[in-house]
C-alpha positions as CSV (number, residue, x, y, z in Angstrom):
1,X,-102.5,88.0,-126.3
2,X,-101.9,89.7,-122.8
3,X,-102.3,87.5,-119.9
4,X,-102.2,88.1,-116.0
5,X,-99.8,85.9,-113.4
6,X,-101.4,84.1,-110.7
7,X,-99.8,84.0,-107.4
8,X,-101.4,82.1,-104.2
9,X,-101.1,83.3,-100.8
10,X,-98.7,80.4,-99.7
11,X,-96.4,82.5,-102.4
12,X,-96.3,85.4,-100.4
13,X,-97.0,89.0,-100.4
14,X,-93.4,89.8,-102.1
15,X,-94.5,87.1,-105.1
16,X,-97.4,89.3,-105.7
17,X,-95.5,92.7,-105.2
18,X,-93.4,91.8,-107.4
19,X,-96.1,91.3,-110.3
20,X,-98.0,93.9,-109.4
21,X,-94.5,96.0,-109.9
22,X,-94.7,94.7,-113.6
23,X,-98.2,94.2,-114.6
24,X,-100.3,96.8,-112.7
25,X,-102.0,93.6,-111.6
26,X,-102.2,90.0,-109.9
27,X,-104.5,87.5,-109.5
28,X,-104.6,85.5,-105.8
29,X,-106.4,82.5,-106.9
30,X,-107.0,81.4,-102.8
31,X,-108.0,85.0,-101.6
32,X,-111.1,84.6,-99.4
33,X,-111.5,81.8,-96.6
34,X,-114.2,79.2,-97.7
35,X,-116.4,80.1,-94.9
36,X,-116.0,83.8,-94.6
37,X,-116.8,83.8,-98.7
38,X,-120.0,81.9,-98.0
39,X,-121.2,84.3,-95.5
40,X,-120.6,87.1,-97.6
41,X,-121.9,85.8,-100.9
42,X,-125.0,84.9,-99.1
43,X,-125.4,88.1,-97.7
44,X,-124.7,89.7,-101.0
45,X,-127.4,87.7,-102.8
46,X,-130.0,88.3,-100.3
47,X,-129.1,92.4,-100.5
48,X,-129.0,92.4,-104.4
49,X,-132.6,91.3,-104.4
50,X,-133.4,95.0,-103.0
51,X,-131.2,96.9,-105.6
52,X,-132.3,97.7,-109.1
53,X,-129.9,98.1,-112.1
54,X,-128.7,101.2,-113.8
55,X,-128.1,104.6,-112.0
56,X,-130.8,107.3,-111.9
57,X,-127.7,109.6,-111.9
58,X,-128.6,113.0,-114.5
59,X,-124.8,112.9,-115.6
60,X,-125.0,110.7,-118.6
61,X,-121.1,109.6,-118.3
62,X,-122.0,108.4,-114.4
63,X,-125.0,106.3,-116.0
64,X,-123.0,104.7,-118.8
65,X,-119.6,104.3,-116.4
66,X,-122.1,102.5,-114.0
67,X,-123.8,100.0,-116.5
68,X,-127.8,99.8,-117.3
69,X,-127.4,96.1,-116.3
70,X,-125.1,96.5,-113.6
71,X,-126.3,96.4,-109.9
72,X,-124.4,98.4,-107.5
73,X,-124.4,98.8,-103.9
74,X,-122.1,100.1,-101.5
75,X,-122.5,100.2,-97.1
76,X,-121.3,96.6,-96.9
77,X,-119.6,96.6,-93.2
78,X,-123.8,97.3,-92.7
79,X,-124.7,94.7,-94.6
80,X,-122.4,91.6,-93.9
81,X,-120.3,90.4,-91.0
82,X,-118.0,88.8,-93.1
83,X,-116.8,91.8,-94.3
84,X,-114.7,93.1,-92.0
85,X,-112.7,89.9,-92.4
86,X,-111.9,91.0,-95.9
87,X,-111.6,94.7,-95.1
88,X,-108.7,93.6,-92.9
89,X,-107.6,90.6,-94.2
90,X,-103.9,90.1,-94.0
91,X,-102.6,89.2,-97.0
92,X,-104.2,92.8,-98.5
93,X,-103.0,94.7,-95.6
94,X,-99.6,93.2,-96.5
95,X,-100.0,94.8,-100.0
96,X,-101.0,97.8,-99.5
97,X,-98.7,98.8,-96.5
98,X,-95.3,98.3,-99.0
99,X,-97.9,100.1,-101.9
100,X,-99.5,103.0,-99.8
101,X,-97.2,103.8,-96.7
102,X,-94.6,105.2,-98.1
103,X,-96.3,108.3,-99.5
104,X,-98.9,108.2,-96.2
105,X,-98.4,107.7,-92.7
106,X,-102.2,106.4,-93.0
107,X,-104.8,105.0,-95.6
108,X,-108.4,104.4,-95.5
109,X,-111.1,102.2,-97.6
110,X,-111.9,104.0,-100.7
111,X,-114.8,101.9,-101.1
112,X,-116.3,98.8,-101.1
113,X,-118.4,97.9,-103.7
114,X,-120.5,95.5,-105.2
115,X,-120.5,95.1,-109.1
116,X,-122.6,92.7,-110.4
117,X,-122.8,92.8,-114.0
118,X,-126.4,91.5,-115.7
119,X,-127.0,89.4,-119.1
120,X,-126.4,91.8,-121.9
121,X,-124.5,94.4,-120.0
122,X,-121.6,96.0,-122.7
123,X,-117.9,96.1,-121.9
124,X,-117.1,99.6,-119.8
125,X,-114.6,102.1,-121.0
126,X,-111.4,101.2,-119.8
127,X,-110.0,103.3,-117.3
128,X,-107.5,104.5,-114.5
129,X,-108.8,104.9,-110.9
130,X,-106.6,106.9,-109.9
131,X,-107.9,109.0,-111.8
132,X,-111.1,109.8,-109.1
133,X,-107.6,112.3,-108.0
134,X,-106.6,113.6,-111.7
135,X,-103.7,115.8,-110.8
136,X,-102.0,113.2,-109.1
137,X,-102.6,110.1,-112.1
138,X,-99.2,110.8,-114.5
139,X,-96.5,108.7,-115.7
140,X,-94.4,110.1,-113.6
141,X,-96.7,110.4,-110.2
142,X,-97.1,107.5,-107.8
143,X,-99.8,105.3,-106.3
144,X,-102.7,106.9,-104.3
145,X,-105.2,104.0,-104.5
146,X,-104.9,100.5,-104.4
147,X,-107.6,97.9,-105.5
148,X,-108.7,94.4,-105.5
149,X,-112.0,93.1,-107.4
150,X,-112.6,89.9,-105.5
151,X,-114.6,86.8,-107.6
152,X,-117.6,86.3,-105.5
153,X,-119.0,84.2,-108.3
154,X,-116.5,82.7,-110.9
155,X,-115.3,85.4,-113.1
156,X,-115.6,83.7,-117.0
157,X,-115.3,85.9,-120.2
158,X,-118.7,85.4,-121.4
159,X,-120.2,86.7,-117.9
160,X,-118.1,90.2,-118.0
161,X,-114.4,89.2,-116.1
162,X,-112.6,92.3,-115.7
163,X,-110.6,93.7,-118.3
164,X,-106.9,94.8,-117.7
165,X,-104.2,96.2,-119.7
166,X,-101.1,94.9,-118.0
167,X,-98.3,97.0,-117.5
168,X,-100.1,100.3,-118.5
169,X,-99.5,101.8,-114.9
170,X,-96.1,102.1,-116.5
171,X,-96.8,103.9,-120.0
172,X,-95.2,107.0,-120.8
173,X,-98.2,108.7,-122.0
174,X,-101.5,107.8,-120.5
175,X,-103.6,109.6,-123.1
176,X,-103.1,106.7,-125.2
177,X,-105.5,103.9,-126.1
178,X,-105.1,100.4,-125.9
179,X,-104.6,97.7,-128.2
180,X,-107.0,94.7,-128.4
181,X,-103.7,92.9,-128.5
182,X,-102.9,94.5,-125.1
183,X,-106.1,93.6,-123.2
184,X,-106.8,90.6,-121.1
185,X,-109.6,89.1,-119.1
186,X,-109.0,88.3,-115.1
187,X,-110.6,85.3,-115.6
188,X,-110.8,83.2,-112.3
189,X,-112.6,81.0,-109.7
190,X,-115.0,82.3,-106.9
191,X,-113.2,82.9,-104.1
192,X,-110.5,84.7,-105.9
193,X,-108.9,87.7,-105.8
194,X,-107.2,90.3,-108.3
195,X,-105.4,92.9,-106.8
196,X,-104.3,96.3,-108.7
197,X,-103.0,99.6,-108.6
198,X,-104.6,102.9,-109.5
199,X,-102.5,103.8,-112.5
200,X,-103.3,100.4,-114.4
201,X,-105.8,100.4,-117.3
202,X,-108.9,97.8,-116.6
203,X,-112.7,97.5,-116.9
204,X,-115.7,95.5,-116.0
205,X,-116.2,93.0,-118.9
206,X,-119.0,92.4,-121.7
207,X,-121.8,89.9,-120.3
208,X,-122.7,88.2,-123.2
209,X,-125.0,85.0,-121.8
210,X,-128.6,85.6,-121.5
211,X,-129.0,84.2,-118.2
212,X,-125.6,84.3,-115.7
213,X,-125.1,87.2,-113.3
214,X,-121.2,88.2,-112.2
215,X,-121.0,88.7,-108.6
216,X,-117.9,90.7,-108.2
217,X,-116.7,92.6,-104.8
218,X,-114.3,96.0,-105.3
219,X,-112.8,96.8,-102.0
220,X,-110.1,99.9,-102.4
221,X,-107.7,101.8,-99.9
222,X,-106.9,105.2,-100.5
223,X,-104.0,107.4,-99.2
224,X,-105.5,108.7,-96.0
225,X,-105.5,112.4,-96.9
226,X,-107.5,111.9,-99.5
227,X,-111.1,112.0,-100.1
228,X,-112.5,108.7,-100.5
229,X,-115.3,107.4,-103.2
230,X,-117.6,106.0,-100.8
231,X,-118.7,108.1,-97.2
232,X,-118.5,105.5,-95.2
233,X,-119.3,106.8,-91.9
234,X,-122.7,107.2,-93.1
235,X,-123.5,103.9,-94.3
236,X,-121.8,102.0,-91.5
237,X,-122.4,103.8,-87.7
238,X,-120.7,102.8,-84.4
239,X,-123.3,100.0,-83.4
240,X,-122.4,98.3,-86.3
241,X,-118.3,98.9,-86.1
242,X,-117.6,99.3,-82.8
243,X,-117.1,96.0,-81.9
244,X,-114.4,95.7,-84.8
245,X,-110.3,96.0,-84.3
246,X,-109.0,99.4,-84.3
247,X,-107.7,99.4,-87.7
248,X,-111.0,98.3,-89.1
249,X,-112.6,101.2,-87.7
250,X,-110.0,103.5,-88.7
251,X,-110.2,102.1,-92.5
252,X,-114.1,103.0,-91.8
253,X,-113.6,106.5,-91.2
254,X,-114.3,106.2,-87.4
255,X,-111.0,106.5,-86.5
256,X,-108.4,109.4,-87.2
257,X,-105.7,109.0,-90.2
258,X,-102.4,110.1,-89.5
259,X,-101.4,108.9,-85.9
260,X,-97.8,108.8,-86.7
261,X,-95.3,110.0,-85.1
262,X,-93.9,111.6,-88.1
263,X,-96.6,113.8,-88.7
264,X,-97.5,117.1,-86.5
265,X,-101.2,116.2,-86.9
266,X,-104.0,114.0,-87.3
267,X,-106.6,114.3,-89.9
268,X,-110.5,113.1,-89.4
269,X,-110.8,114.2,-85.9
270,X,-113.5,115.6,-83.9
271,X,-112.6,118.4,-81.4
272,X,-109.0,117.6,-82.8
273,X,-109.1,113.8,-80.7
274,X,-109.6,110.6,-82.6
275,X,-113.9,110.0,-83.7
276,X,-114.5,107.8,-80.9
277,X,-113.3,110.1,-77.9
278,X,-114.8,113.5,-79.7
279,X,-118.0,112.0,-79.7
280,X,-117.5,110.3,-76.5
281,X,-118.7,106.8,-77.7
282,X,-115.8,105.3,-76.1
């Protein structure tokens, strides 16, 4: 049976490079700072109360993907403080600079998400997310997106831990289907962390108790000229980021991607000058 390596972050961020090289994905058993999970957790209990399950979505692939006992909401730099201490947290950052940079001068958040998976919710299909970008997911392409589903509640089999096919980000052929053999569970405490690339097989799990909800966090980056998942702009404005660092407001989308010195131009701009300036908020 497959298993995934756990690294801490005394380890380092080569330790967990260099699993994520192999597997396609890591667990960081110490990911989140007590307090700053607390907060967050919290806040993310108190929001969920507001959110119903299931999608109202007409595409019947988007309602099954997304789970009729799943809850999911997105907008979370709106809805919790502590989340900009994750967005931006160091370790991450550390990871996806050596995973993201060198194809981009620039990356932004994808999304961040939460999943919580309900009593009696079905494994999902397992899946790719770089496929969001199909032309550029191949065996022979390279990483556009990089991912971590943090444990905001402890992640067990029976309440739906995230399935993950290690080493698939390396198959030759990605139209094939994995082995039961091949698939493993990221089972892990709250507070936890598993990182993973785009091109790696994985799933939300089966939640098979009658009673247990799994409160898990996705929080992506994607390649900054790319279109992200979630329009974040929109469900975070300046009053609630403009108070944050520089780079969290440029993984928000309220900043410009591409302010490198390598490149001729800057992407996301208004009146071609970085968001804040165009729109004379600063």
């Amino acid at each position: 049976m497959a298993r995934l390596e756990e690294v801490t972050k005394a380890d380092g961020v080569q330790a967990a490079l260099e699993v994520l090289d192999r597997d396609g994905a890591v667990i960081v058993r110490d990911f989140l700072d007590p307090d700053v999970h607390q907060q967050f957790s919290d806040d993310m209990v108190r929001h969920a109360a507001g959110h119903r399950a299931g999608s109202v979505a007409e595409n019947a692939a988007v309602r099954e993907f997304w789970g009729e006992r799943t809850t999911r909401f997105t907008r979370l730099a709106h809805r919790s403080a502590a989340f900009a201490d994750i967005l931006t947290d160091p370790f991450y950052l550390g990871v996806a600079d050596q995973v993201l940079l060198p194809m981009a001068s620039d990356y932004w958040m994808n999304t961040g998400q939460m999943m919580i998976i309900g009593p009696g919710e079905t494994a999902q299909w397992l899946h790719r997310d770089a496929d969001n970008w199909p032309t550029l997911c191949s065996p022979n392409g390279f990483e556009v997106t990089l991912s971590c589903l943090f444990a905001i509640s402890e992640f067990t089999a029976e309440v739906g831990a995230t399935r993950v096919v290690p080493g698939s980000h390396r198959w030759d052929d990605y139209q094939r289907q994995a082995e039961p053999h091949e698939v493993c569970q990221a089972v892990m405490p709250a507070g936890a962390g598993m990182i993973y690339t785009g091109r790696v097989l994985h799933s939300g799990g089966a939640n098979t108790t009658a009673d247990q909800f799994r409160y898990g966090m996705h929080l992506s980056y994607v390649l900054g000229w790319l279109t992200p998942e979630e329009a974040s702009p929109l469900g975070a404005d300046w009053a609630d980021v403009q108070h944050l660092s520089e780079r969290a407001q440029r993984l928000l989308g309220w900043r410009c991607s591409g302010n490198d010195d390598r490149y001729a131009a800057r992407l996301w701009t208004v009146d071609y000058e970085d968001v804040p300036v165009g729109l004379e908020l600063s």
